[in-house]
C-alpha positions in Angstrom: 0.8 1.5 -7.7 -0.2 -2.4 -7.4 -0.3 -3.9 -4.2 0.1 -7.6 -4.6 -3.1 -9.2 -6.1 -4.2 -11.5 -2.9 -3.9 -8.7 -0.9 -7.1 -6.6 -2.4 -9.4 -6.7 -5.4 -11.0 -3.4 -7.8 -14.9 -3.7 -6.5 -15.9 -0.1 -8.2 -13.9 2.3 -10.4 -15.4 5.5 -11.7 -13.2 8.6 -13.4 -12.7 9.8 -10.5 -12.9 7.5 -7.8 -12.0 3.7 -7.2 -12.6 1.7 -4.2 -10.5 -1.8 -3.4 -11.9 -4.3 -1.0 -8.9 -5.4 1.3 -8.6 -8.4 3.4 -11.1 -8.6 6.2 -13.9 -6.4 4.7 -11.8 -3.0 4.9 -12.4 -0.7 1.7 -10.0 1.5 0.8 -11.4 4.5 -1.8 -8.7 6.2 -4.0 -9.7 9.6 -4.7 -8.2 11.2 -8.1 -7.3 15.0 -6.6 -4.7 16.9 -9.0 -4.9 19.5 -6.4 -3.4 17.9 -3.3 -0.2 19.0 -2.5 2.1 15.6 -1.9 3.1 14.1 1.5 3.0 11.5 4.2 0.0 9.6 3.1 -2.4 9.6 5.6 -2.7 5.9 5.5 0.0 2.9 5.5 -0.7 -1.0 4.1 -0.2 -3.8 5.9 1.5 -7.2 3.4 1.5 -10.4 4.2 5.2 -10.8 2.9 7.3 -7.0 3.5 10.0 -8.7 1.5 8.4 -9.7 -1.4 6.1 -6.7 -1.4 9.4 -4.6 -1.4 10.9 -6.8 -4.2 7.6 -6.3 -6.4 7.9 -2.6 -5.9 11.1 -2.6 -7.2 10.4 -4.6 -10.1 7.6 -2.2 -11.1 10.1 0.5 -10.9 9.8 2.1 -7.7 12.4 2.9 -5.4 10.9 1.6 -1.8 13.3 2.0 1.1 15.2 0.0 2.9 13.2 -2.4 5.4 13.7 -1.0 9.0 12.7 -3.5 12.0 10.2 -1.7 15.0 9.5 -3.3 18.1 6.2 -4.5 17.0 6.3 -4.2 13.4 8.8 -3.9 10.4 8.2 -1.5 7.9 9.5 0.3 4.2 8.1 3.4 2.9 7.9 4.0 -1.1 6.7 7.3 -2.9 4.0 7.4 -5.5 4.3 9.5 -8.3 2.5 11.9 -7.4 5.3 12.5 -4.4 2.4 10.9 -1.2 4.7 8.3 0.9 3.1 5.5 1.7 4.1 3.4 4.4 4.2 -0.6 3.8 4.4 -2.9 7.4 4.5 -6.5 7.9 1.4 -7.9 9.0 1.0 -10.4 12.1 -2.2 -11.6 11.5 -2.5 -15.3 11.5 -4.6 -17.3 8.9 -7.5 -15.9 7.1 -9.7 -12.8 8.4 
């Protein structure tokens, strides 16, 4: 699954094992574990644009849900194909980080 491209960038891959640099310095590491038995994921993603993130999701042929608006943030939820859910918010950071 592609997040949109400003929002992280590839800064290792191994066979096992790649590791994104998101905005602000976080890393995320994607681990390849044919083992793990599907579920919530036990992170979510934060986008700049829910919307359009939403809309590229779909166009990559995914079937995120509908957007539902929280009291602090909005939010959609997609599953992987390996069955994880991953939850997508909308971010309310301001300028760069």
């Amino acid at each position: 699954m592609d997040v949109a491209n400003e929002t992280s960038q590839t800064t290792s891959e191994f066979q096992d094992l790649a590791v994104l640099e998101l905005r602000g310095g976080t890393h995320l590491v994607l681990r390849n574990k044919p083992e793990a038995a599907p579920g919530q994921a036990s992170f979510d993603l934060m986008v700049d644009d829910l919307k359009a993130q939403q809309v590229a999701l779909q166009e990559a042929g995914y079937a995120p849900s509908e957007i539902r608006e929280g009291r602090i943030h909005s939010v959609f939820d997609v599953s992987e194909p390996s069955g994880n859910t991953i939850s997508f918010y909308d971010s309310h950071v301001v300028g760069p980080v």
